[in-house]
Each structure stands twice: as structure tokens, then as C-alpha cells.
N, C-alpha and C positions, 0 to 999 in steps of 0.2 A: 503533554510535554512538561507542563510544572512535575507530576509525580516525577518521572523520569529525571528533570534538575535536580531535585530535592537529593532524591536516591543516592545520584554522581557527589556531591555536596558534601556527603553526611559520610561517603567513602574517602575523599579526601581529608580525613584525618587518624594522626596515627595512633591514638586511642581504641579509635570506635577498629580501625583494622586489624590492631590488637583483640580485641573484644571479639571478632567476628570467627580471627584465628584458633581463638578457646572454642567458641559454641562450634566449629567446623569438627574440634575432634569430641567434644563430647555437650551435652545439654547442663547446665549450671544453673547458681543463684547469685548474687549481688557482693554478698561478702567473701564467698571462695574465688569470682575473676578479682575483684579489688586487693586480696593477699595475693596474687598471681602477679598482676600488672603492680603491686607497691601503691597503688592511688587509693585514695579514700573510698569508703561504700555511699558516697552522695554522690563521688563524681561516676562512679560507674552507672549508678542511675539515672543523672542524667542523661548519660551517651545514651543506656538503654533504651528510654521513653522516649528518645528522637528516633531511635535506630526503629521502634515497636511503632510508634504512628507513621514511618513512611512504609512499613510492613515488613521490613529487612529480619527482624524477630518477631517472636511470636512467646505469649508467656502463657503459665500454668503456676494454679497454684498446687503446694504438695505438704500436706500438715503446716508447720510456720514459713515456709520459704515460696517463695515465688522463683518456680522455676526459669530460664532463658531459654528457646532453641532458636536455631537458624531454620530462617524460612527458605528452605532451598528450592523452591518454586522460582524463588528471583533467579537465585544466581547457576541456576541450572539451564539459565536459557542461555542461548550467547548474546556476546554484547550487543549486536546490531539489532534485538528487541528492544532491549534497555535502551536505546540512543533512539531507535524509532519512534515518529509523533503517535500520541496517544487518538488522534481525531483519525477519522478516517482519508488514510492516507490520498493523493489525487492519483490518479494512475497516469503516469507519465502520456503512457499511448494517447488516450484519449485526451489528455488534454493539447497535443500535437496534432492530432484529429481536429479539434474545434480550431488549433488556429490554420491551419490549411485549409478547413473549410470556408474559415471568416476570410481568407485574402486568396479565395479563388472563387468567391461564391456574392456577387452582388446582388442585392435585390431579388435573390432568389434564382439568379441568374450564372452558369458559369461563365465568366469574364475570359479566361483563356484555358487552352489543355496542358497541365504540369508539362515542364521537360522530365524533373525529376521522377525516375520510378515510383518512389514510394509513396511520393505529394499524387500522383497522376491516377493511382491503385483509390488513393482516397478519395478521390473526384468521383473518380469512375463507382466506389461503392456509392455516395451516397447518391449518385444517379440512380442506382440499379438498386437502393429498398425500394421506388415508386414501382417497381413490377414484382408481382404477386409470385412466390413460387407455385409450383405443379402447375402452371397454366399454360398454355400455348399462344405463345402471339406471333401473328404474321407481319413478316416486315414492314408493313404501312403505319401496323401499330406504335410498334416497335419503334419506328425514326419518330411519329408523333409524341411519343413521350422523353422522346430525347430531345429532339425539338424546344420544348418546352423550358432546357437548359440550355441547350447550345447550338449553333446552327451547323455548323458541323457534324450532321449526325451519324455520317458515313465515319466516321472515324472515329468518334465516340464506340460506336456499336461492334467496330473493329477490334476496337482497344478490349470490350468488355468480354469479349471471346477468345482473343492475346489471353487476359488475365485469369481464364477459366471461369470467368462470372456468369457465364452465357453458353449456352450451345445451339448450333446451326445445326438444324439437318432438312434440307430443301426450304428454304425459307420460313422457317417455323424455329422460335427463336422459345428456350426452355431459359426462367433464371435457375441456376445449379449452386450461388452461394447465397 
């Protein structure tokens, strides 16, 4: 996130936007933007050596001049990279996962069955990793491992064939997600 501050920072000013508007139509050196923009060739260098450590430019040398271009890798993205944290992002989902799971899940225990669809989908998945896919289990199994969350297992087991999590075919119960 600091890279990305910095970037936003060092754009709010109308110098360096200036600056950025020459290197956009052609690649320069210090003394030709400084006649361009009327400002001195120290102050163009400074804007440069801020604009070049946060990577906005990129220099080259070329016999006595030190070239400027635009680093267009930045600004080829769109904004909403540039404003995105630099750490790895949380992913929303999952982390509404962990809290559904924390306030429906005591002790290891489910405490009640969601009203809400999408809270009740989550319940019911993390019931249903403790059964193995490709396996076969017959309903005795099946309620005893649900058992184990909730005592309602008739309707747990209901729910998890509702949800396409599960399939029945004569008491023989496949996990399918």
C-alpha cells in the first residue's frame, strides 16, 4: 500500500503531470522538459528522481544526456490495481466463511441450522468435508457423522442432498461436492 501512496502523491502535482505529459508523447533528457515547462533543470530533476524511485520513470543513459521514458507498465493498468493493497489481498468469501462458521459452530459443535440460505450452504459444507469423496456410505454411517455436529441428523442430511452435496440412491449416500 505505501508503493501505491507514494505513486498517488508524487501524481498530485502539476509539475511532475506536466513531466509525465512530455515523456507520454516522446522519451527526453532534463534540459529539453525544463525549456518546455520554463522551470529550471534542478527542479526538473528533482521531480524526476522521485518520479524514477517510485518507478513512474525509467532512465537511460545516451552519450552525455540521461535519457527519461514513461514507465508504462504503471499506467497501463487501471486504476483499481493502482489503489489495490499491495499484500495479499483477504478474500471477502472466505473470510464470511470463518465468520459463519465461528457463530454457528461451538465447540466443534453446530449450535443451530442457518435460516439464511447462504449461512445454512456453509454449515452444511463444512459438515460434509468430514466425508471422503468416491466412497459409499450407508445411512447409519452417514447420521453418525452428522451426529457428531448436530443432533438433527435427519435434516442436516436432508439439507445436504437439497444442496446437491450428497446423493441418495437406496440408502447409499455418495459425497458429489
Amino acid at each position: 500500500m505505501k508503493s501505491q501512496l507514494e505513486l498517488l502523491k508524487l501524481l498530485a502535482n502539476e509539475t511532475r503531470l506536466e513531466i509525465l505529459n512530455i515523456l507520454l508523447k516522446e522519451d527526453s533528457y532534463i534540459e529539453k522538459i525544463a525549456c518546455e515547462l520554463s522551470l529550471t533543470p534542478a527542479t526538473i530533476c528533482y521531480h524526476l528522481k522521485k518520479m524514477e524511485s517510485a518507478g513512474m520513470v525509467n532512465c537511460s543513459r545516451s552519450q552525455f544526456y540521461i535519457i527519461y521514458s514513461l514507465n508504462r507498465k504503471i499506467f497501463d493498468k487501471p486504476l483499481y490495481e493502482l489503489i489495490k493493497k499491495d499484500e495479499e489481498i483477504v478474500n471477502s468469501d472466505e473470510k464470511y466463511k470463518k465468520e459463519v462458521i465461528s457463530s454457528f459452530f461451538k465447540y466443534g459443535r453446530l449450535t443451530r441450522i442457518p435460516t439464511q440460505r447462504k449461512k445454512r450452504e456453509i454449515v452444511l459444507s463444512q459438515i460434509l468435508e468430514k466425508f471422503d469423496f468416491n466412497r459409499e456410505y450407508s445411512e447409519k454411517e452417514v447420521n453418525e457423522i452428522i451426529l457428531r455436529y448436530h443432533e438433527d441428523f435427519c435434516t442436516v442430511r436432508r439439507e445436504m442432498i437439497a444442496f446437491g452435496m450428497m446423493t441418495r440412491d437406496h440408502e447409499i449416500y455418495k459425497r458429489i461436492k
